[in-house]
C-alpha positions as CSV (number, residue, x, y, z in Angstrom):
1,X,76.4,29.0,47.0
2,X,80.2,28.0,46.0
3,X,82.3,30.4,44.6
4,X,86.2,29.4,43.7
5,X,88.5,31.8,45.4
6,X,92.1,32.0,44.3
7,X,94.9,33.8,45.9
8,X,97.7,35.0,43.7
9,X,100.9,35.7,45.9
10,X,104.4,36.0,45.2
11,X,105.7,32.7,45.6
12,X,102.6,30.3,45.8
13,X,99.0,30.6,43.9
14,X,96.2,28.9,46.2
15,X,92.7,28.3,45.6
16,X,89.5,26.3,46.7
17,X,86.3,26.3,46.7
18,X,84.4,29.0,49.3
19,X,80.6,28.6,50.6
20,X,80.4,32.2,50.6
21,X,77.5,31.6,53.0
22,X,79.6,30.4,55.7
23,X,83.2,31.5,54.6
24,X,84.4,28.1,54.9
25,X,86.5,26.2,52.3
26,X,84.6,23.0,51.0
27,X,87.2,21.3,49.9
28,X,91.3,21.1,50.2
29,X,92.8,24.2,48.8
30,X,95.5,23.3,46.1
31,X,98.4,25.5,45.5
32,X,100.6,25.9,42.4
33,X,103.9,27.7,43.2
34,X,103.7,31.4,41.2
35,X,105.7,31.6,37.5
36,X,109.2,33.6,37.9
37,X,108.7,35.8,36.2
38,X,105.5,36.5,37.2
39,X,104.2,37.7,34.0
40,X,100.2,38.0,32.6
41,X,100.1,35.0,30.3
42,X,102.1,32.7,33.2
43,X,100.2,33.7,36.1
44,X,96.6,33.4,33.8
45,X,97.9,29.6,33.1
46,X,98.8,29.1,36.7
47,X,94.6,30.2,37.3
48,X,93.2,28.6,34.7
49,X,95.3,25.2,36.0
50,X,93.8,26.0,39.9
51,X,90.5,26.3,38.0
52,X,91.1,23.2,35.8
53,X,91.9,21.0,39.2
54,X,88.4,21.2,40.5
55,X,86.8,20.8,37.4
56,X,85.5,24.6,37.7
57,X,82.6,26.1,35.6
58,X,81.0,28.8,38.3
59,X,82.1,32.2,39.5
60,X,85.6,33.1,40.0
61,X,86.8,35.8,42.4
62,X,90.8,36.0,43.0
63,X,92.6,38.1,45.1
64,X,95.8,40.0,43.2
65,X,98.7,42.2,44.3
66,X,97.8,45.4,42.9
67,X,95.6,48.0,42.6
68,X,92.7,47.7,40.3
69,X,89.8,49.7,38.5
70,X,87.1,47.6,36.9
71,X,89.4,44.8,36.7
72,X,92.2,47.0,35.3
73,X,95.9,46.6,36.6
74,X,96.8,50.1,37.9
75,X,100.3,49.4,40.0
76,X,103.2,47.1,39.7
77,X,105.1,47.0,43.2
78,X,105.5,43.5,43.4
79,X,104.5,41.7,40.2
80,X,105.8,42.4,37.2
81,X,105.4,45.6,35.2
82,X,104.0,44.2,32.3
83,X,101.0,43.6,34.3
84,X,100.2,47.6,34.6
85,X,97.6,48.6,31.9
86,X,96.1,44.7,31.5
87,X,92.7,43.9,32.3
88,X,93.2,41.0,34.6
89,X,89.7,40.0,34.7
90,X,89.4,39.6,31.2
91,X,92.5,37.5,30.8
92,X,91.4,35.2,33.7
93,X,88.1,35.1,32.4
94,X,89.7,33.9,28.5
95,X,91.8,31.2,30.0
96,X,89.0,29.9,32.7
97,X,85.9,30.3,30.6
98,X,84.4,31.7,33.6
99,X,83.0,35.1,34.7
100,X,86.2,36.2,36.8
101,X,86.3,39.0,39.3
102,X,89.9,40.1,40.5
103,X,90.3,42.3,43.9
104,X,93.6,43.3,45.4
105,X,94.8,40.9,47.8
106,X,94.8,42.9,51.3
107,X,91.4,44.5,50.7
108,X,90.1,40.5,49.6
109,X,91.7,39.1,53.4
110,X,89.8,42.5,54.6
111,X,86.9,41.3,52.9
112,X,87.2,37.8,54.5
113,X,87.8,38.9,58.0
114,X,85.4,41.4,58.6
115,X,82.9,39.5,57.0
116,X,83.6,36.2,59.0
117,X,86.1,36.7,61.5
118,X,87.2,39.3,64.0
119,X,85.4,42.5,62.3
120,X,82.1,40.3,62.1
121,X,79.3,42.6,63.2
122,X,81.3,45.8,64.0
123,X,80.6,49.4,62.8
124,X,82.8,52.3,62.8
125,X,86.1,52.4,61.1
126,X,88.6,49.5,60.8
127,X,91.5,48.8,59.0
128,X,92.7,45.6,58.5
129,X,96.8,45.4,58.1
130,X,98.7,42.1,56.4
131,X,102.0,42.4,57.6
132,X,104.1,40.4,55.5
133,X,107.0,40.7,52.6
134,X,105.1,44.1,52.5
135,X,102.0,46.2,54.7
136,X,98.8,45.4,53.1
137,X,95.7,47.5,53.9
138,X,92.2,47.6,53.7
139,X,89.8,50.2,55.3
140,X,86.1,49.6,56.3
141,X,83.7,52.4,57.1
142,X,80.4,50.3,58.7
143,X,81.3,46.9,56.9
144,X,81.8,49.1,53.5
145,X,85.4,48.6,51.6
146,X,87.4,51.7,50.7
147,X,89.0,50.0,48.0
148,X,93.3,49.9,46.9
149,X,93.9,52.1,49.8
150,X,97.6,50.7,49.3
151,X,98.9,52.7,53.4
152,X,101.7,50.3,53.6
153,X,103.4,52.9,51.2
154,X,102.8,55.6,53.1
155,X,106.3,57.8,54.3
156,X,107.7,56.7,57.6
157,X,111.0,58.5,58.5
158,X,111.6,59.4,54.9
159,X,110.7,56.2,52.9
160,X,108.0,53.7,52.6
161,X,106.5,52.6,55.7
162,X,106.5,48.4,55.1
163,X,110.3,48.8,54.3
164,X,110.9,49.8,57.8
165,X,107.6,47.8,59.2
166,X,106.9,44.8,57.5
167,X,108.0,41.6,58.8
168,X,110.6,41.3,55.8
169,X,112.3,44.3,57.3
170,X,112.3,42.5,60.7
171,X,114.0,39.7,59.3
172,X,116.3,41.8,57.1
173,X,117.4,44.1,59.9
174,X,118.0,40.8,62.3
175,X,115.3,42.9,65.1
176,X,114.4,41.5,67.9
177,X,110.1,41.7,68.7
178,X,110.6,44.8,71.0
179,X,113.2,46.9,68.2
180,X,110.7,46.2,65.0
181,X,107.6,46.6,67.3
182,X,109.2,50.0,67.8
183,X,109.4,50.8,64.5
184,X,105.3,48.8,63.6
185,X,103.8,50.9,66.4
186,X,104.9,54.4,64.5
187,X,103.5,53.3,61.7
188,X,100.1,52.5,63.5
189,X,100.2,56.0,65.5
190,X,100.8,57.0,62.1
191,X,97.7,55.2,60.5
192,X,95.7,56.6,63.6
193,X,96.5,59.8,63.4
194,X,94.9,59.6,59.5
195,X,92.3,57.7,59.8
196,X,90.7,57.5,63.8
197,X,89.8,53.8,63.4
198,X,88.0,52.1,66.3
199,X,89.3,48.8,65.8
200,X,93.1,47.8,63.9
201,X,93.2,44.2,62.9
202,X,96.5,42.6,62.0
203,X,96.7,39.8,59.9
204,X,99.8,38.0,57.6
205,X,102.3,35.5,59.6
206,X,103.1,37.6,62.3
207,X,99.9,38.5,64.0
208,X,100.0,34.6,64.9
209,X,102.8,36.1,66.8
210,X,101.0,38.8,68.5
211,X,101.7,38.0,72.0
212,X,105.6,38.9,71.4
213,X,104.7,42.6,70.4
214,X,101.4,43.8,71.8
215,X,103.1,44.9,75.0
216,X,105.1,47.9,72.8
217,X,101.9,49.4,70.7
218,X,100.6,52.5,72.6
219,X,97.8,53.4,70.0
220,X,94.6,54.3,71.6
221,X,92.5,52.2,69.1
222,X,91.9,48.8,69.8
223,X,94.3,46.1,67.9
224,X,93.7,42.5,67.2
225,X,95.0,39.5,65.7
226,X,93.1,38.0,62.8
227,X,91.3,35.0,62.8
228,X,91.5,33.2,59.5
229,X,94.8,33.5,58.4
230,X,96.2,31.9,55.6
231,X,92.8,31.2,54.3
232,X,91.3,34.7,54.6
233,X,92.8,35.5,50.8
234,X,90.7,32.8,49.5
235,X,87.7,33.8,51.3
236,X,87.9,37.2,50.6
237,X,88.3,37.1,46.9
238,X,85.5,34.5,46.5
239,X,83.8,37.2,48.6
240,X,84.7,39.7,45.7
241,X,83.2,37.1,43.3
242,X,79.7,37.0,45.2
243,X,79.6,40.9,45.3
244,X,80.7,41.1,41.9
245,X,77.6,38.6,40.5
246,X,75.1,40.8,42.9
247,X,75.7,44.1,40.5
């Protein structure tokens, strides 16, 4: 079974087609860059465009930067506030004319990568962190997703954890690996001393970097980089769209 996955991030919109038996993408993903300003009715055209290009009629399942009830925007951090209170599956589903289901972003490349990549067949507790312009999370319990978990806002120091963490704060601050893993490895003690997961996997652009900060984490759980990458958002929310046409 194919189920088109779509990514919506803040400066590109990606999709393809997923065989959500085997998490891999059937065909070239095609990416539109995302509206500025990222507003409802441009980023539903931008979907409904990704949708258009493989001449879609199926399942949707996209992965968005927010929390969500029941397809309902709840939080704005980095989209645009007119998003909050707008039923983004609905709107997806108006301009697609196809059963849509929309999952925040770091809990679909969660989805992804303990379905088919590093957190494949393990039990016990993981959380899955995206570093990127932000921390994205998503937490496991036994392959089961505790949904908009949203820890890269947790307080670290006094403020938001992925302004001192992320890897936008690494580049901001001009750190070198061993000063910003410094500052990453309090925020996993931090996450550790919450939560007690047996296994942390890091994912986003820098865990393909994970050999220049490993040395400096001193957590006891186990940490690993992530296996699919740039392609686990895709997977993930077509994931989303398979779970969603099960219920």
């Amino acid at each position: 079974m194919e189920i088109l996955g779509i990514d919506v991030g803040g400066s590109g919109i990606k999709g393809a087609p997923v065989d959500i038996n085997t998490g891999r993408l059937t065909m070239d993903r095609h990416r539109i860059p995302t509206p500025l300003p990222a507003k409802p009715n441009s980023v539903s055209k931008v979907v409904s465009e990704i949708s258009q290009h493989f001449d879609w009629t199926g399942p949707i399942g996209v992965g968005f930067p927010a929390a969500l009830r029941n397809g309902l925007v709840l939080t704005a951090a980095n989209i645009h506030k007119k998003w909050i209170g707008v039923n983004a599956a609905e709107l997806f589903s108006e301009n697609t004319g196809c059963p849509v289901c929309v999952v925040n972003d770091a809990d679909a490349a969660g989805l992804a990568e303990v379905t088919f990549g590093r957190g494949k067949g393990k039990r016990g507790v993981i959380v899955v962190v995206t570093i990127g312009t932000g921390l994205g999370t998503s937490v496991f319990v036994n392959g089961n997703l505790l949904p908009n978990t949203e820890l890269g806002h947790i307080e670290l120091n006094g403020i938001d954890a992925e302004w001192q963490a992320s890897a936008a704060a690494r580049k901001r601050e001009k750190l070198s690996w061993k000063k910003w893993a410094k500052h990453f490895n309090e925020y996993l003690c931090t996450l550790e001393n919450l939560l007690y997961p047996d296994l942390i996997i890091l994912g986003g652009g820098t865990s393909k970097k994970f050999d220049k900060f490993k040395d400096y984490l001193t957590i006891t759980a186990e940490v690993i980089p992530a296996e699919l990458l740039n392609e686990a958002g895709i997977i993930g929310a077509a994931i989303a769209g398979r779970r969603s046409e099960d219920n």
